[in-house]
C-alpha positions in Angstrom: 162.5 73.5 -278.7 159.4 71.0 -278.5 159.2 67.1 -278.4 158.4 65.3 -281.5 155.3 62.6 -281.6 157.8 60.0 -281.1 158.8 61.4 -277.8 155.9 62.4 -276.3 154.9 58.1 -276.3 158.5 57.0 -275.6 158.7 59.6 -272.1 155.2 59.6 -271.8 155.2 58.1 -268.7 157.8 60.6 -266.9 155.9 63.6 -269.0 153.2 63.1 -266.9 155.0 63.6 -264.3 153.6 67.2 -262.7 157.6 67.9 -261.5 159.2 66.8 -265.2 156.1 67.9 -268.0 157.5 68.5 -271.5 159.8 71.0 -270.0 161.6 68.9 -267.8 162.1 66.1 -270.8 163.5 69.0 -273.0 165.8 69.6 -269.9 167.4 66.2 -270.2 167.6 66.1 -273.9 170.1 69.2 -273.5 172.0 67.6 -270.5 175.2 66.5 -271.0 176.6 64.1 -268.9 179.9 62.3 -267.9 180.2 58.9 -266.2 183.5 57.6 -264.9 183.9 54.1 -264.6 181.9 52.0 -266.8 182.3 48.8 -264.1 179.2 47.5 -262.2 178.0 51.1 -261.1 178.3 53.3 -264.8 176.7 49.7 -266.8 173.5 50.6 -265.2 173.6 54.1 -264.6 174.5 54.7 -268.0 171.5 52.8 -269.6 168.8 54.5 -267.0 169.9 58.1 -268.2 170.2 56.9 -271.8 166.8 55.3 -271.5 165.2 58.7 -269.3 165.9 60.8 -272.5 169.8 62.6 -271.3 170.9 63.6 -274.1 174.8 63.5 -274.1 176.6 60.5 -272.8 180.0 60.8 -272.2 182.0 57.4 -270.9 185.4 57.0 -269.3 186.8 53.8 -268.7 190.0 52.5 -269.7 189.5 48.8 -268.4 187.9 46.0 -270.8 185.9 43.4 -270.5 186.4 40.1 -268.1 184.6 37.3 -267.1 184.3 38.3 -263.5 182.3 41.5 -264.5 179.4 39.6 -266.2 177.6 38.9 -263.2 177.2 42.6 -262.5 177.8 44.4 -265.6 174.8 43.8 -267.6 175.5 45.1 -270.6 177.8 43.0 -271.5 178.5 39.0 -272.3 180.5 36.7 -273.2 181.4 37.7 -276.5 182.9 41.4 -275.0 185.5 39.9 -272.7 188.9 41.8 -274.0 186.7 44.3 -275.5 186.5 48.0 -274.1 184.4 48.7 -271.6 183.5 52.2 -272.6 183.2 51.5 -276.3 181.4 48.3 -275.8 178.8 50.6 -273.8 178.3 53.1 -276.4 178.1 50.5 -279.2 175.0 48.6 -277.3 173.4 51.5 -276.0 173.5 53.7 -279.5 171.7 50.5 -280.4 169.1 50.6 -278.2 168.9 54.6 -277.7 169.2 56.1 -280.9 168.4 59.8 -279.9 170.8 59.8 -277.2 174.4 60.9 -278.5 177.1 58.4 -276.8 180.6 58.9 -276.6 183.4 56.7 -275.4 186.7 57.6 -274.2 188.6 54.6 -273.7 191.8 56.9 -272.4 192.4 56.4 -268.5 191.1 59.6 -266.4 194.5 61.6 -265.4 195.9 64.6 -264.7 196.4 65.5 -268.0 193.0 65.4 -269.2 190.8 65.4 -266.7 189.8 69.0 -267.2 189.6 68.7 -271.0 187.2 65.6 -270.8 184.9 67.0 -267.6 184.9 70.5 -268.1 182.1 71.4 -270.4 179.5 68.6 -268.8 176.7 69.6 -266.5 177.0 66.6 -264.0 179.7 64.1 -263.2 179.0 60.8 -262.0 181.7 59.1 -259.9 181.0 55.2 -260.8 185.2 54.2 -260.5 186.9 51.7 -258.4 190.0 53.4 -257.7 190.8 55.4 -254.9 193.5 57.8 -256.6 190.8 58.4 -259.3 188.0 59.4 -257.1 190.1 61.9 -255.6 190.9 63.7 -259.1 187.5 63.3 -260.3 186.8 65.7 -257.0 189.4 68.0 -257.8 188.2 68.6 -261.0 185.1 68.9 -260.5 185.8 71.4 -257.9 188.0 73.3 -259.7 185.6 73.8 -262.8 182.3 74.1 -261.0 180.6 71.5 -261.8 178.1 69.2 -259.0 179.4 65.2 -258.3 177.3 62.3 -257.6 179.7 59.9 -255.9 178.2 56.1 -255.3 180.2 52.8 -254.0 179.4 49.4 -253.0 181.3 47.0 -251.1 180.0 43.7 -249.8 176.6 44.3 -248.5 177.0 47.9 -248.1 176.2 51.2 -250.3 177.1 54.7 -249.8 175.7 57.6 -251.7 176.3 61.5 -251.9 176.5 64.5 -254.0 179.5 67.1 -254.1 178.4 71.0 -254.9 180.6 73.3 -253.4 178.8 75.7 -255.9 175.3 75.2 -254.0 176.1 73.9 -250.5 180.0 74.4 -249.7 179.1 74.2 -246.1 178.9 70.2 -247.0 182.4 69.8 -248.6 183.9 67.7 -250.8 184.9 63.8 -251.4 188.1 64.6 -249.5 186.7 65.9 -246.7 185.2 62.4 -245.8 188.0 59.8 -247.3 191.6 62.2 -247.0 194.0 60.7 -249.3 195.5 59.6 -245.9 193.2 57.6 -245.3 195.0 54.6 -247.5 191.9 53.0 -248.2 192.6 50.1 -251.0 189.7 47.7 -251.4 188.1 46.8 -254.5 185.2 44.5 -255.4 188.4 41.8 -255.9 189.1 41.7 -252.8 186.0 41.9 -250.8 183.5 40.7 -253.2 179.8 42.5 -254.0 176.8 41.0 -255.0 175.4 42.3 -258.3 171.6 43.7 -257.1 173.5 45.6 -254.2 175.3 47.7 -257.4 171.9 47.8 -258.9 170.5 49.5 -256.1 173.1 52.3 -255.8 173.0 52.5 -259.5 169.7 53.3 -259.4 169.8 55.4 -256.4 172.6 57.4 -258.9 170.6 57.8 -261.6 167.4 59.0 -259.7 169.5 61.9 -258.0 171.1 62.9 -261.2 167.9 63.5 -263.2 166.6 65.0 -259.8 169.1 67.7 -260.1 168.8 67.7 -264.2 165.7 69.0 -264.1 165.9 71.4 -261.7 164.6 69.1 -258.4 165.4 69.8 -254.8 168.0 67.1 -254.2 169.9 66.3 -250.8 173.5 68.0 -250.1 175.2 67.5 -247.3 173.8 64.6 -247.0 175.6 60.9 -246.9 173.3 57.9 -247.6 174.3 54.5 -246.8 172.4 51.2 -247.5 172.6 48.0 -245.5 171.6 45.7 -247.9 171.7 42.8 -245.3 168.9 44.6 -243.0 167.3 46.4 -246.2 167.9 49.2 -244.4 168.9 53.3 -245.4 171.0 55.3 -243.0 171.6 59.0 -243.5 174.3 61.0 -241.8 174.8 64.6 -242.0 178.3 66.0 -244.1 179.9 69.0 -243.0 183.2 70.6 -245.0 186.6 70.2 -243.2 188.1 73.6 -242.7 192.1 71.5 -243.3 190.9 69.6 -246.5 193.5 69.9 -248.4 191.3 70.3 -251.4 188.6 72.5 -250.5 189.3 73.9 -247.2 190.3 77.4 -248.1 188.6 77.9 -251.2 184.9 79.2 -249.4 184.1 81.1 -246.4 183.5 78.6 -243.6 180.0 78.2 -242.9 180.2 76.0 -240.0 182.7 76.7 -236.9 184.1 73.5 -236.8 185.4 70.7 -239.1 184.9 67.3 -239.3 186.4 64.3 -239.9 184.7 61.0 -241.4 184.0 58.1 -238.8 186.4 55.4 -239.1 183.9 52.6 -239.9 183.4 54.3 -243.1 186.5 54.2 -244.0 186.5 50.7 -243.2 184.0 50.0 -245.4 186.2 51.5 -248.2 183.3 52.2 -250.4 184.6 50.1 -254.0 182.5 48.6 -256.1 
């Protein structure tokens, strides 16, 4: 496979790019990609991927359009409200990105089809507002092998990390920091966000997904958090917790001892 004329000017800038080259660019045409929650994270992630040449699109989001979202959720306006979230998306973006093929799956994720829907992608992208849904989306991917970028924001604060038991079990999974014990329930309606603090993480998303699409060196074991009142990164090592109930038997320990999250980020819920 080669890129057309049209591509080489439209990805010229990230061709030149000695770690993408025309390789790389083909890489990301033949990605396929899932995106969970089309809310204030999955607007903007979903048009930077579209727009960096990915070449399948696949997005989940049962919830439609409301007036709150607008302030956040770019891709949309006034005329969406009631309207899916997930096909709106696709409609907008197809528009704007004809090469990339969009999908939309306006069905809530569940039990039930979570496998069928996630299965054959290459990445997952955790952009969801729910806790109960996190926690499947990390089952699932777990159980079909497949790497999780996970990304929340709640008030000034953004959090950041990538599940791979595949490549780094010694790092864990999304249950190893937030147990389903841990009854966190915020959401953006409760705590409020400010829009650039989801365009921040949304970009931070995107940047680590084509990272790993094209074959990068990206960060595992690795939680990032961004105070967006100091403008300021933290970064706190992850290790697996040998009683997660998810994933604590299915490798060989790599570390002696387990660990559980600190309790100011579960505070901080993580909800955007």
């Amino acid at each position: 496979m080669s890129l057309n004329n049209a591509d080489f000017l439209r990805y010229s800038r990230q061709i030149l790019l000695a770690d993408v080259g025309e390789a790389g660019q083909i890489s990301l045409s033949q990605a396929c990609v899932a995106i969970v929650g089309v809310g204030g994270l999955g607007n903007l992630l979903a048009q930077y991927l579209a727009a960096g040449g990915v070449g399948k699109l696949t997005l989940i989001d049962d919830d439609k359009v409301e007036l709150s979202n607008l302030p956040r959720q770019l891709l949309f306006s006034d005329k969406d409200i009631g309207e899916y979230k997930s096909a709106t998306a696709v409609h907008k973006l197809s528009n704007a990105y004809p090469d990339c093929n969009l999908q939309a799956v306006t069905d809530k994720l569940a039990e039930h089809n979570s496998q069928t829907l996630l299965a054959h992608m290459d990445l997952v992208f955790d952009c969801t507002d729910d806790f109960s849904t996190r926690h499947l989306i990390n089952l699932t991917c777990l159980q079909v092998k497949l790497p999780l970028i996970t990304a929340a924001v709640a008030n000034f604060s953004g959090q950041l990390f990538m599940v791979d038991m595949e490549s780094a079990p010694e790092s864990g999974c999304y249950a190893c920091l937030f147990p389903q014990d841990s009854h966190l329930s915020q959401t953006c309606q409760s705590v409020g966000v400010l829009g650039p603090m989801v365009g921040v993480m949304a970009s931070m998303q995107a940047l680590l997904g084509m990272n790993l699409l094209l074959g990068l060196p990206v960060p595992t074991g690795t939680l990032l958090r961004f105070d967006g009142r100091a403008m300021r990164w933290r970064e706190a090592s992850l290790s697996r917790d040998l009683e997660c109930h998810v994933c604590g038997g299915r490798v060989e320990p790599l570390r002696n001892q387990s660990r559980r999250p600190d309790p100011s980020l579960l505070r901080e819920g993580g909800y955007q």
